[in-house]
FIVEXVEX-836683 format. One record per atom (N, C-alpha, C, O): atom name; x, y, z. Coordinates in steps of 0.05 Angstrom, whole numbers, plus 5000, padded with zeros to 4 digits. Each point is the difference from the previous one (the first is absolute). Layout:
BEGIN
> CA;X;Y;Z
...
***
This chain:
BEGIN
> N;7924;8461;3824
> CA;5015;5024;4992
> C;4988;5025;5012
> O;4978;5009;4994
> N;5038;5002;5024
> CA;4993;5035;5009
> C;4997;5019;4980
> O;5016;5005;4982
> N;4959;5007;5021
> CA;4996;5027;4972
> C;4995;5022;5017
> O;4993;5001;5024
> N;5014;5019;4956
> CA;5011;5022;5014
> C;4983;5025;4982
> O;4996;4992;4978
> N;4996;5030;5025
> CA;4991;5010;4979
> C;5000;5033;4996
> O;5024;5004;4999
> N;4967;5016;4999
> CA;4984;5021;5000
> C;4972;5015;4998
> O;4982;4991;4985
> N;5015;5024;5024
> CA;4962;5010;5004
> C;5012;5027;4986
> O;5022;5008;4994
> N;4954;5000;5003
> CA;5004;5033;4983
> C;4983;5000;4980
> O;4998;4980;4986
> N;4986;5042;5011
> CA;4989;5003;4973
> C;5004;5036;4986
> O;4993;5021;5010
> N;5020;4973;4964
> CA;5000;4985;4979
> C;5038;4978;5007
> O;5017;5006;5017
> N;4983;4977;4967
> CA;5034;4988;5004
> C;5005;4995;4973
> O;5019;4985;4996
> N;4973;5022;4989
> CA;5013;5009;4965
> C;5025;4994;5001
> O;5008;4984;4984
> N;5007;5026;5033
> CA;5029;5006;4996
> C;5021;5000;5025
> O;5013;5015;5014
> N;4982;4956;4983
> CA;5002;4990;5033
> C;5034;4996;5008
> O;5011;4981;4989
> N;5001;5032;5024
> CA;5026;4991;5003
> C;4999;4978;5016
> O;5020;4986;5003
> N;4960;5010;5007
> CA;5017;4980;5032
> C;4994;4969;4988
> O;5014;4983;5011
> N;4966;5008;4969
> CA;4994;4977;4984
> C;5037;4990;4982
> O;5016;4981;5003
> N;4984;5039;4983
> CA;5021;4995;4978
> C;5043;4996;5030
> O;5022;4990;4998
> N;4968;5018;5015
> CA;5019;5010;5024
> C;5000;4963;5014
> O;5019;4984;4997
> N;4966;5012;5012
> CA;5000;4976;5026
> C;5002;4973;4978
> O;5014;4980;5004
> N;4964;5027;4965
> CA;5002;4972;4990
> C;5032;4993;4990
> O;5012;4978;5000
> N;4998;5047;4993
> CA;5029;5001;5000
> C;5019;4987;5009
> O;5016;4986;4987
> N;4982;5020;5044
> CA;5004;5004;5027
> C;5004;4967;5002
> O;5022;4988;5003
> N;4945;4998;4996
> CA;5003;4972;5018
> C;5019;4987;4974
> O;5017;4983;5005
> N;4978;5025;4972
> CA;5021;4977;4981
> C;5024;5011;5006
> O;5007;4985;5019
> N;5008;5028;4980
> CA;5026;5005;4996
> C;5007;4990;5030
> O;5023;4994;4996
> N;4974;5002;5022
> CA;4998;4994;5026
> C;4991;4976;5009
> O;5003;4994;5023
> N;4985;4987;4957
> CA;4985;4976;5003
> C;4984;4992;5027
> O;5002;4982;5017
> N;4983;5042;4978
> CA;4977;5003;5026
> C;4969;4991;4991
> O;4985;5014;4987
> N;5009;4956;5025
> CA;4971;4993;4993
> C;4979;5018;5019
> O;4988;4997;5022
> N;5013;5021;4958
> CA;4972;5016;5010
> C;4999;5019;4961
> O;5016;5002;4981
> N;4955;5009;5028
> CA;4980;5009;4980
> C;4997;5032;5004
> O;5009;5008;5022
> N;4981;5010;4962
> CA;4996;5021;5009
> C;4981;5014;4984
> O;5007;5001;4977
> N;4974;5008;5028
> CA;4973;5010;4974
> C;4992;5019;5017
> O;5003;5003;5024
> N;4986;5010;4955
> CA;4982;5029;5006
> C;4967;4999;5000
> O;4985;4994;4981
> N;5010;5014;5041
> CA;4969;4996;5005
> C;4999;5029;5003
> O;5012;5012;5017
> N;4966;5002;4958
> CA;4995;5028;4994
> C;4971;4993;5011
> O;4985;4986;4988
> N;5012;5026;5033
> CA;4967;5013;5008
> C;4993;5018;5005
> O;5015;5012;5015
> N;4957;5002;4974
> CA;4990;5029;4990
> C;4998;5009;5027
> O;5005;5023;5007
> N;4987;4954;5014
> CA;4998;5016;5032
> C;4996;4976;5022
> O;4988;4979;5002
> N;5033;5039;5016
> CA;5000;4990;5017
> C;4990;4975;5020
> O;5012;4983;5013
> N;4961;5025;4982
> CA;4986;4978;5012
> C;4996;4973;4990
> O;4984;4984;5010
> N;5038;5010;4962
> CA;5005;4983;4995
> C;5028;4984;5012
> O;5009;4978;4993
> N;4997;5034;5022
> CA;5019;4986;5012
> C;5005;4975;5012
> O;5020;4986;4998
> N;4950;5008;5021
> CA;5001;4980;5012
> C;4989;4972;4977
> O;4993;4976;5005
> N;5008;5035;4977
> CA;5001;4976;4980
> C;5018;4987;4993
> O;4998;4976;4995
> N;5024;5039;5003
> CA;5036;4998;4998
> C;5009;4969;5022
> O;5015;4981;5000
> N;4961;5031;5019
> CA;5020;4977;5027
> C;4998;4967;4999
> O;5014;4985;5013
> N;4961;5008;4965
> CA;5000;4980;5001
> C;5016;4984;4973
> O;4995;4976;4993
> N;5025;5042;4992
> CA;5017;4985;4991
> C;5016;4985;5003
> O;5019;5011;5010
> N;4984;4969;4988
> CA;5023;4975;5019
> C;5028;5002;4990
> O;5011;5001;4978
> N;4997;5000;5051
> CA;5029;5002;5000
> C;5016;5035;4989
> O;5022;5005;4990
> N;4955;5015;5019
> CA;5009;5021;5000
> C;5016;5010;5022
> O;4992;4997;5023
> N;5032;5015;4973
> CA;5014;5010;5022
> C;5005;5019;5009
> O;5004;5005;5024
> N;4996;5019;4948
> CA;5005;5020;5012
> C;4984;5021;4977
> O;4991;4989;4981
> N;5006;5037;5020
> CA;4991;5013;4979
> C;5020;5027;5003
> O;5012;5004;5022
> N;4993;5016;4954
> CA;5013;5025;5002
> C;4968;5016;4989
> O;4985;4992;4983
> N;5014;5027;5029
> CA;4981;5020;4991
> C;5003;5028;4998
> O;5008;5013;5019
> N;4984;4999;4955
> CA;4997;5024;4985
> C;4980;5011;4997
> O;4978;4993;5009
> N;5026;5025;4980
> CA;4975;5025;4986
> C;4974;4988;4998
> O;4999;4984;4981
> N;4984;5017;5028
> CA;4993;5021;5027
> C;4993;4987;5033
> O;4984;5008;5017
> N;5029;4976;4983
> CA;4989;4981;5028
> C;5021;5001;5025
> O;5000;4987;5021
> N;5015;5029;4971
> CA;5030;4992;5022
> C;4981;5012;5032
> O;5007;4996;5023
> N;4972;5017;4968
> CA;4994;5006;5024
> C;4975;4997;5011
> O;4994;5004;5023
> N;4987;4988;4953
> CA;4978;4986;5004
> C;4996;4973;5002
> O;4979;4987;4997
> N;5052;5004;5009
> CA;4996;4960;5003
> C;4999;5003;5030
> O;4984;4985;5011
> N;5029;5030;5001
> CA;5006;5003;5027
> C;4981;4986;5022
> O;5007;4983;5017
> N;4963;5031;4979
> CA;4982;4978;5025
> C;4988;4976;4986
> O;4977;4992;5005
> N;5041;4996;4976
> CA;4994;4974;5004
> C;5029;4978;5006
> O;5002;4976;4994
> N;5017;5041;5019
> CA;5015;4990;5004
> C;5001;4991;5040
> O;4990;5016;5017
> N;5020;4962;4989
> CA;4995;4990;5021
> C;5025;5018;5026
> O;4997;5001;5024
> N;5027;5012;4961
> CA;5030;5012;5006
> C;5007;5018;4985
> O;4997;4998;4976
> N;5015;5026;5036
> CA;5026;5006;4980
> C;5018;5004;5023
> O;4996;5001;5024
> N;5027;5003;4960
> CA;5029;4997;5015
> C;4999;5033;5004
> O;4988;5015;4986
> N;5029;4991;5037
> CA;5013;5016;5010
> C;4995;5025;4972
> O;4979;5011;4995
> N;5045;4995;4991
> CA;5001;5015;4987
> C;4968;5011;4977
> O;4990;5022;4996
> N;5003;4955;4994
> CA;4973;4998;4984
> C;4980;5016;5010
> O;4985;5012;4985
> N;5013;4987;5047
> CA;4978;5011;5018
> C;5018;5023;4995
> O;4998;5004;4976
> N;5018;5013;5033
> CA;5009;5018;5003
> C;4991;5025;4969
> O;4995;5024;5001
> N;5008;4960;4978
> CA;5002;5009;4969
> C;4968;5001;5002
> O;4984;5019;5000
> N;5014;4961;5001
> CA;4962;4996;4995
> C;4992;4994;4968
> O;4980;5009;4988
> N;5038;4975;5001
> CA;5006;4991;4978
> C;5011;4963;4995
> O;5021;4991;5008
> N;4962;4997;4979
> CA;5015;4975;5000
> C;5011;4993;4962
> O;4991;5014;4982
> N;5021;4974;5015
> CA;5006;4987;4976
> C;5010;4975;4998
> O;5003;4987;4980
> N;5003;5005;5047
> CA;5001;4971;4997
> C;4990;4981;5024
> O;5010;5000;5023
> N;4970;4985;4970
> CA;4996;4982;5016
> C;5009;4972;5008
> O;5006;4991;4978
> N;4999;4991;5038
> CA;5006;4982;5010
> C;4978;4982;5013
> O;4984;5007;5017
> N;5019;4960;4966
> CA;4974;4986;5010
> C;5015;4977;5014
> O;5013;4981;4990
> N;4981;5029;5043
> CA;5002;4982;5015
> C;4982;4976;5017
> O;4985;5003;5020
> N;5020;4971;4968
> CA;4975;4982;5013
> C;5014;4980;5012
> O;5022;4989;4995
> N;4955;5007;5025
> CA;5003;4975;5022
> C;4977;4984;4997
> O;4977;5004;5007
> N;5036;4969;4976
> CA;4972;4979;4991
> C;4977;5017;4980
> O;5001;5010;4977
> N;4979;4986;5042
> CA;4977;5015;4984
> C;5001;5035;5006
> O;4987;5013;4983
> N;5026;5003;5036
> CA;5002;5016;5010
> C;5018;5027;4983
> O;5025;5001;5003
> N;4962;5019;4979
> CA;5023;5015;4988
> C;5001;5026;5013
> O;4983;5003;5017
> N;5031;5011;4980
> CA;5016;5026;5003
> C;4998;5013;4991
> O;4995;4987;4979
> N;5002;5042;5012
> CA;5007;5020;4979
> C;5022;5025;5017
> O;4991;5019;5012
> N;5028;4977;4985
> CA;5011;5031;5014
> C;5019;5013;4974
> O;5013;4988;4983
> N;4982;5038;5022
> CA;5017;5023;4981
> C;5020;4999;5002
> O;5014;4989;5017
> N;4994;5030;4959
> CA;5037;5006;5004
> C;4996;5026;4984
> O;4977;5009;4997
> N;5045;5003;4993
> CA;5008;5019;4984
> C;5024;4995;4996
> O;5018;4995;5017
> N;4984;5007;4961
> CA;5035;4992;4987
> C;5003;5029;4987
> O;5022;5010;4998
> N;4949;5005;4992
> CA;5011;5015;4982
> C;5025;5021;5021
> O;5017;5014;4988
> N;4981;4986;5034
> CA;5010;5022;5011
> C;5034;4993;4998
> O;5018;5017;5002
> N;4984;4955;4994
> CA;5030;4993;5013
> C;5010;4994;4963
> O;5024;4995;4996
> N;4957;5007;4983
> CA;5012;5001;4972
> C;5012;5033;5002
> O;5024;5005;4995
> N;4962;5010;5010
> CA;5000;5034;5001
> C;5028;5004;5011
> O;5018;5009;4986
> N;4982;4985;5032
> CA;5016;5007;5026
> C;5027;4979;4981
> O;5018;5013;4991
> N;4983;4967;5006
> CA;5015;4997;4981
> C;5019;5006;4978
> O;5024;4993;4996
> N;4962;5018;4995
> CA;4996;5011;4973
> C;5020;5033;4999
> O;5023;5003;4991
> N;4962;5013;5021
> CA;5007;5021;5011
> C;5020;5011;5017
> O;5012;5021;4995
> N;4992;4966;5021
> CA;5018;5010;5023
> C;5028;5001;4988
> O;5015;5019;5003
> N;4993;4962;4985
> CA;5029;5003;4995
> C;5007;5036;4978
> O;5021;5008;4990
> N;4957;5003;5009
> CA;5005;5019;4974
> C;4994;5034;5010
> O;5001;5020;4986
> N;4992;4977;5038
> CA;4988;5018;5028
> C;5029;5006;4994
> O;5017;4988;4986
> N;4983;5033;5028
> CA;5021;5026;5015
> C;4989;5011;5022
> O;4976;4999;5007
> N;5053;5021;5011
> CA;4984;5021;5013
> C;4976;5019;4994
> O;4985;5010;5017
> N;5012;4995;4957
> CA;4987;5019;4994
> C;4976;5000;4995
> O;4985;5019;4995
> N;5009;4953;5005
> CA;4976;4985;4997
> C;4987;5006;5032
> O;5011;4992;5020
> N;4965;5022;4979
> CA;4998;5004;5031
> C;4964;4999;5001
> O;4988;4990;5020
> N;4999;5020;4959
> CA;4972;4998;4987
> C;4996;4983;4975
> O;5013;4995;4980
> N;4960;4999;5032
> CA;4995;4987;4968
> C;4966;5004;5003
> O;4986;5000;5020
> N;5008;5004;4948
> CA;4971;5006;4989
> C;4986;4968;4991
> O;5008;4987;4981
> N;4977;5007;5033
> CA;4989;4965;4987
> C;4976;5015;4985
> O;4986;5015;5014
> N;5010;4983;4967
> CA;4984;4993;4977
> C;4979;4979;5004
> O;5008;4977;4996
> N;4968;5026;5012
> CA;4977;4981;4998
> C;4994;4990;5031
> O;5016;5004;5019
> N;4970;4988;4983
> CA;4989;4998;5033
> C;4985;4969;5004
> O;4985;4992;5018
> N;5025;4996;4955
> CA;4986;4968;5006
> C;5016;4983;5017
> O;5017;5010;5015
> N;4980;4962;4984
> CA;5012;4970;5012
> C;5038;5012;4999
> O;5011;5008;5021
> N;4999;4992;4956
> CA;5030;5001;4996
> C;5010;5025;5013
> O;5022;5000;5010
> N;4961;5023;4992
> CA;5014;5031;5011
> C;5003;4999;5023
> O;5018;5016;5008
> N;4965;4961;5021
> CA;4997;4997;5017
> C;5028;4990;5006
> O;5017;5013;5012
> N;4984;4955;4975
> CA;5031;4990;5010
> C;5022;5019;4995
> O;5021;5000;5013
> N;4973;5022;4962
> CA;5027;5010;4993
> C;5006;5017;5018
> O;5023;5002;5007
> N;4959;5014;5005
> CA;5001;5015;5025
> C;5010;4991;5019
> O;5020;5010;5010
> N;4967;4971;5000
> CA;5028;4983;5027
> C;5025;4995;4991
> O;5021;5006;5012
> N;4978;4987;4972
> CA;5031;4990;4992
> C;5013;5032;5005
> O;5011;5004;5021
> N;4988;5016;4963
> CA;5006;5026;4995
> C;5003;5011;5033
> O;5020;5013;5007
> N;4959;4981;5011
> CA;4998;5013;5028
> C;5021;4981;5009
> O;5018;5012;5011
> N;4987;4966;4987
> CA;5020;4989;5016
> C;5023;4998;4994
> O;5016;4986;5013
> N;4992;5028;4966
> CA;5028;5016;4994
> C;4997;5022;5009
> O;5019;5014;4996
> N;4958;4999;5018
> CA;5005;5027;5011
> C;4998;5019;4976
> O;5014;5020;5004
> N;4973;4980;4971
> CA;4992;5014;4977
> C;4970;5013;5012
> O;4979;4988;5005
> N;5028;5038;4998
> CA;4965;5010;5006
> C;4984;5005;4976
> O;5009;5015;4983
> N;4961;4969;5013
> CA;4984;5007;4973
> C;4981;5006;5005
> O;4986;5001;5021
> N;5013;5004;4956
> CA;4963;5013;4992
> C;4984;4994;4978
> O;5006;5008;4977
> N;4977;4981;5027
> CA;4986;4987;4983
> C;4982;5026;4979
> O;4990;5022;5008
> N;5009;4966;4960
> CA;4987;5023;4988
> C;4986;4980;4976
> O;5010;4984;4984
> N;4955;5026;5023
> CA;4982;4989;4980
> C;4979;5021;4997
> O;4996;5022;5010
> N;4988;4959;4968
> CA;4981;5016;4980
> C;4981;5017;5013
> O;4991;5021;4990
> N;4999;4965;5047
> CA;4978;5010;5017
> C;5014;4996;5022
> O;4991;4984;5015
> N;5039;5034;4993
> CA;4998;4997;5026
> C;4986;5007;5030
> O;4977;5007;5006
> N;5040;4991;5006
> CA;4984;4978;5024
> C;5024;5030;5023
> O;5018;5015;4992
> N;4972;4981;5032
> CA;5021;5014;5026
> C;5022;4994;4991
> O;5006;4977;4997
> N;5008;5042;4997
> CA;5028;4995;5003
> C;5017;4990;4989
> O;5022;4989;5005
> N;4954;5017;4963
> CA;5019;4987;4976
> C;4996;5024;4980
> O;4984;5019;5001
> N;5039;4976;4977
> CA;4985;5018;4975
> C;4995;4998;4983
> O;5008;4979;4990
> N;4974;5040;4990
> CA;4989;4988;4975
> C;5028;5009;4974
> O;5023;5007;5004
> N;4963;4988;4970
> CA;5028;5001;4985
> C;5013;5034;4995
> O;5023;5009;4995
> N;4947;5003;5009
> CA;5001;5024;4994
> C;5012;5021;5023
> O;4999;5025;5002
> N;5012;4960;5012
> CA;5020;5013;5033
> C;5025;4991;4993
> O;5018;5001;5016
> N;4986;4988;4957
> CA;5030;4991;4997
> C;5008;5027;4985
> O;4985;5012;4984
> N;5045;4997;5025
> CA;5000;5021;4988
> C;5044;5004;5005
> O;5017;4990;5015
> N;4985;5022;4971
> CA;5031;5008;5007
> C;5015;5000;5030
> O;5020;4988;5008
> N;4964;5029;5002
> CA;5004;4997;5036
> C;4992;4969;5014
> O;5009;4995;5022
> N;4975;4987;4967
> CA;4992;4980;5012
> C;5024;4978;4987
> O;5005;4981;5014
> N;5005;5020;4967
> CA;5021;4980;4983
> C;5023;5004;5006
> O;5018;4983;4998
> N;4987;5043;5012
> CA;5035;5004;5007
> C;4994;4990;5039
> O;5022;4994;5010
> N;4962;5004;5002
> CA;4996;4990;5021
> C;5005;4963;5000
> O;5019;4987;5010
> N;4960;5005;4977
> CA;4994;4979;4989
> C;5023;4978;4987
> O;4988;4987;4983
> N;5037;5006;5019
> CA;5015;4992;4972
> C;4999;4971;4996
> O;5015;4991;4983
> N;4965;4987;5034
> CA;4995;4979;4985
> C;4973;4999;4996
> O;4986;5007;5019
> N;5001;4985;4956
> CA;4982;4998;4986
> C;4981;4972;4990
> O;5003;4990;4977
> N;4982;5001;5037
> CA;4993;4973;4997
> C;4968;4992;4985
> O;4977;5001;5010
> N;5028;4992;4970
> CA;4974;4998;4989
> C;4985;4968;5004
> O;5005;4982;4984
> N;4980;5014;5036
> CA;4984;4981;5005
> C;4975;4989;4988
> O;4986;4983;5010
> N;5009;5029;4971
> CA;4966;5005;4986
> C;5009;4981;4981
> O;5021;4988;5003
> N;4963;5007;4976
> CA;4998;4982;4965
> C;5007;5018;4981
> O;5003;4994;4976
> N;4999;5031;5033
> CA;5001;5024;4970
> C;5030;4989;4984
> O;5023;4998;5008
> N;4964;4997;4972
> CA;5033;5003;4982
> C;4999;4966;5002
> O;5020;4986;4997
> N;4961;5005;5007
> CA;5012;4968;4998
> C;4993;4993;4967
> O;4983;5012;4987
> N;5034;4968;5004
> CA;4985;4983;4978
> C;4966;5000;4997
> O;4988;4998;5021
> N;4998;5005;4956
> CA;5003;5019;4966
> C;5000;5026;5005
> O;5005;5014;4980
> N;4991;4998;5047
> CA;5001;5028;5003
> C;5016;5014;5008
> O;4998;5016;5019
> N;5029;4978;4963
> CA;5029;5015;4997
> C;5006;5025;4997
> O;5021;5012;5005
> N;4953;4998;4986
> CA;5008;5029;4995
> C;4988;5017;5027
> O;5003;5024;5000
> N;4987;4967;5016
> CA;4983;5014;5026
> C;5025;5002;5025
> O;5021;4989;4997
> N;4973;5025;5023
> CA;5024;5010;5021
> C;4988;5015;5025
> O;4983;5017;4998
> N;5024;4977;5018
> CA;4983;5017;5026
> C;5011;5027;4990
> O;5023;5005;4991
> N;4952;5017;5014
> CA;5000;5024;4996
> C;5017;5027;5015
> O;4991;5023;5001
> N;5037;4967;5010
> CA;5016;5012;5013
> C;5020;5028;4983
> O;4999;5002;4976
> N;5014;5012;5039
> CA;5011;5022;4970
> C;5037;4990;4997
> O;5018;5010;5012
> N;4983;4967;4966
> CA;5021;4997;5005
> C;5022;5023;4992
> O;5023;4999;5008
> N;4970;5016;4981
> CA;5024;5022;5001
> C;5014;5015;5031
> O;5018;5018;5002
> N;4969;4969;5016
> CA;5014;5007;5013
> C;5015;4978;5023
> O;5005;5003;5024
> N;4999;4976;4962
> CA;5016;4982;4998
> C;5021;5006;4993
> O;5001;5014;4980
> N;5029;4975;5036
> CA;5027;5000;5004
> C;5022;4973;5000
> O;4993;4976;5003
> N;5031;5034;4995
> CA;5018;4973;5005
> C;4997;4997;5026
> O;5012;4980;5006
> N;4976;5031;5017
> CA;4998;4990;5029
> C;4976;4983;5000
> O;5002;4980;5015
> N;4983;5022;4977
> CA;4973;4983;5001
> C;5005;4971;4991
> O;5019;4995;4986
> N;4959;4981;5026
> CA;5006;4971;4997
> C;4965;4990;4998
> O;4983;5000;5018
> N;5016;4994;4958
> CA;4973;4997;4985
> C;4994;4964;5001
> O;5011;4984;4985
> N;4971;5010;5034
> CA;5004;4967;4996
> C;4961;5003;4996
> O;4983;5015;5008
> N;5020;4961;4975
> CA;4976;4982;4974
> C;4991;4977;5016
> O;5014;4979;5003
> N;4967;5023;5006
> CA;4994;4961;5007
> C;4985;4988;4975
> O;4990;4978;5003
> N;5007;5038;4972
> CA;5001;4988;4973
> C;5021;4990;4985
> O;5018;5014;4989
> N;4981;4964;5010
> CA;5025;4985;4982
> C;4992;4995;4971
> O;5017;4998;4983
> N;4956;5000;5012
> CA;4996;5000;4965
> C;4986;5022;4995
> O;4977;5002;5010
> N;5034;5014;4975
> CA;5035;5005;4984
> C;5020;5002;5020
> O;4997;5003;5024
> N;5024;4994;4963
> CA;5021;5001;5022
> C;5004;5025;5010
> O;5003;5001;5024
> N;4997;5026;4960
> CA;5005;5013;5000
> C;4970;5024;4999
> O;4989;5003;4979
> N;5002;5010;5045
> CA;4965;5002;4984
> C;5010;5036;5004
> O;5020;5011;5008
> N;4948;5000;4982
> CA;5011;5026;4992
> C;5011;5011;5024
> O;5020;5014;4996
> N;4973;4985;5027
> CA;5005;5009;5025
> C;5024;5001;5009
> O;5007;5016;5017
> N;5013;4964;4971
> CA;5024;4989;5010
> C;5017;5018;4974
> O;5021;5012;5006
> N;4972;4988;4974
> CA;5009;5014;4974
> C;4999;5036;5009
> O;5019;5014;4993
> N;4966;4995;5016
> CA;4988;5021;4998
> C;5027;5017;5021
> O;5011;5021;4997
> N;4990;4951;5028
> CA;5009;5018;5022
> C;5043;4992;4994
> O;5018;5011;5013
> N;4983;4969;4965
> CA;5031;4998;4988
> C;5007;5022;4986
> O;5024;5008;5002
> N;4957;5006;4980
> CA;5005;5017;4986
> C;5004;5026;5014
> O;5008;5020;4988
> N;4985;4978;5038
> CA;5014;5032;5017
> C;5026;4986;5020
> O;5009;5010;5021
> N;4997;4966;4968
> CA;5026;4993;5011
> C;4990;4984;5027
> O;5022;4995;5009
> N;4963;4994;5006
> CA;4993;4986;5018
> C;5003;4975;4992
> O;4996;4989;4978
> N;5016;4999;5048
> CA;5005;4975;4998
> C;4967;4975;5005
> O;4984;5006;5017
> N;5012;4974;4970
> CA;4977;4988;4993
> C;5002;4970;5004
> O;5022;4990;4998
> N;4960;4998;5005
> CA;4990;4970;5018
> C;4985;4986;4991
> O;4990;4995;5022
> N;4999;4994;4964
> CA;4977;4981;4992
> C;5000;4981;5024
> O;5019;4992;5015
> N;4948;5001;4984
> CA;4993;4977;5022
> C;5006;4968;4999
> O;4992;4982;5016
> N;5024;5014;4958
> CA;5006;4973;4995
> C;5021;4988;5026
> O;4999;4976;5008
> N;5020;5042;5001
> CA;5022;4979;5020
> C;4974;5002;5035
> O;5005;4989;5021
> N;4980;5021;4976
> CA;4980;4997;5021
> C;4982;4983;5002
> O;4994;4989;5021
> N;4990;5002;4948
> CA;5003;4978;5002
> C;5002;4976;4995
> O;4984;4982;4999
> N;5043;5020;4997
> CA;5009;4970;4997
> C;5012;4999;5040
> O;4992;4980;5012
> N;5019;5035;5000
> CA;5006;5004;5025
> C;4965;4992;5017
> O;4995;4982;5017
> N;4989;5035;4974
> CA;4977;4984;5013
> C;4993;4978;5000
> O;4995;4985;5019
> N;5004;5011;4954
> CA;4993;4966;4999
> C;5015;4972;5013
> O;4992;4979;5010
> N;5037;5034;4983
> CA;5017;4983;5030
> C;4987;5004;5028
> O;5001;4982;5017
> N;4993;5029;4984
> CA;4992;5013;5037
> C;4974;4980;4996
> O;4991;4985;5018
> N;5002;5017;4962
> CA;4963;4990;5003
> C;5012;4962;5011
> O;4994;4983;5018
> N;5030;5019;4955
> CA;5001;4958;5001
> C;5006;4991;5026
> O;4990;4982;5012
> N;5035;5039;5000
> CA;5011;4998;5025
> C;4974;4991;5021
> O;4997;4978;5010
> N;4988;5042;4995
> CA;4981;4992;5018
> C;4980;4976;4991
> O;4998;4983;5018
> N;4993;5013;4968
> CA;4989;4975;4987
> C;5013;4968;5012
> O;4989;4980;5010
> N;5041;5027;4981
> CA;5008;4977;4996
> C;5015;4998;5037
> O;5010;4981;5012
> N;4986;5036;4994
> CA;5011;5002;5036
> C;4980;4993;5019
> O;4978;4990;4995
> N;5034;5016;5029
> CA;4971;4987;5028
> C;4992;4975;5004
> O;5015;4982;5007
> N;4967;5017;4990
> CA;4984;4982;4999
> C;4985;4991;4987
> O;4994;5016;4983
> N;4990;4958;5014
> CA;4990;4991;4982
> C;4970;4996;5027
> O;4978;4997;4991
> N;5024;5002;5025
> CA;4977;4999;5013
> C;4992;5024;5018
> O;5018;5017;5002
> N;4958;4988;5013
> CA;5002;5016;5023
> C;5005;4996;5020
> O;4996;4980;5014
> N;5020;5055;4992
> CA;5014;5001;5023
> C;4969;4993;5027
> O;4976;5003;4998
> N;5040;4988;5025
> CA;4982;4990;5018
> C;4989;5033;5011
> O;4983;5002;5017
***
């Protein structure tokens, strides 16, 4: 039987476990799927000698520190500089590791159908593994962004440069960070939502709660709002797709 799993630490509150075991029953797919939580990294290459592993999805905080122990990444992955899903390709004794990123094509997903003309900027929230893919996705609709965190960096800004003139520029709003996730409901990136509008488009890659203060904050000045749940369940298709595609051996 093929197992399939997740890396990440902490996975408390794991969507992609409760999602695939789902997934292979309702589908009557013999394969397995578990969560392997390690404090770091360098536990990784412990992972590989599980038998009959195929593929892994990875989260908080490794999407970008699995990277040089991977043997590939695909096209887009290299480009992001972000992975979340891996693919284990072997020939006999011979395995594989090459990258992917799904989160970009859950995003891109997710989003696009709810875009307008007027959508022309967008503010990404947080500068980890997920803000990376959401950024390509966003650049390759031709959305110009700008990234805004706690210690920015060239050519980004901090929260305290968000301001009236920067939000009516700005009108999609993407919060990529953990703030506001499950037990800490009452927390919210430190942005001024009063000057939030019905033109603005506020998207969450927090799905528990459904609804978090960030997404509340920016409905209540009439903006339209997104939770990260149809991203991913859209990712996680993208993840099976490549898994269960290609090849089963290496390419020559």
């Amino acid at each position: 039987m093929k197992q399939y799993g997740l890396i990440g630490y902490p996975l408390g509150h794991s969507f992609s476990k409760k999602y695939f075991s789902e997934k292979f029953i309702n589908e009557s797919i013999d394969c397995k799927y578990e969560l392997y939580e390690i404090q770091s990294i360098a536990k990784f290459p412990e992972l590989l000698e599980i038998p009959n592993l195929a593929g892994l999805n990875v989260t908080i905080p490794y999407k970008e520190q699995v990277i040089p122990y991977l043997d590939e990444l695909d096209e887009n992955a290299a480009k992001i500089g972000a992975v979340n899903v891996i693919k284990f390709i072997r020939n006999e004794a011979e395995l594989k590791l090459k990258g992917f990123n799904s989160d970009v094509i859950g995003f891109s997903k997710s989003i696009q159908p709810f875009l307008n003309e007027k959508h022309k900027k967008a503010l990404i929230l947080g500068t980890g593994g997920a803000s990376k893919a959401i950024n390509f996705g966003l650049n390759e609709m031709r959305i110009e962004t700008k990234f805004v965190s706690r210690n920015p960096k060239h050519n980004q800004l901090s929260y305290k440069d968000i301001d009236r003139r920067i939000l009516s520029e700005y009108s999609i709003v993407v919060n990529t960070t953990p703030v506001g996730t499950f037990p800490h409901i009452d927390e919210c990136p430190p942005i001024p939502y009063e000057y939030l509008n019905s033109e603005h488009f506020l998207f969450d890659v927090v799905y528990n709660p459904s609804e978090t203060l960030f997404l509340k904050k920016g409905k209540e000045k009439g903006a339209k709002t997104m939770n990260g749940e149809k991203m991913l369940v859209e990712q996680a298709e993208a993840a099976w797709e490549i898994w269960r595609t290609d090849t089963d051996a290496l390419n020559p």
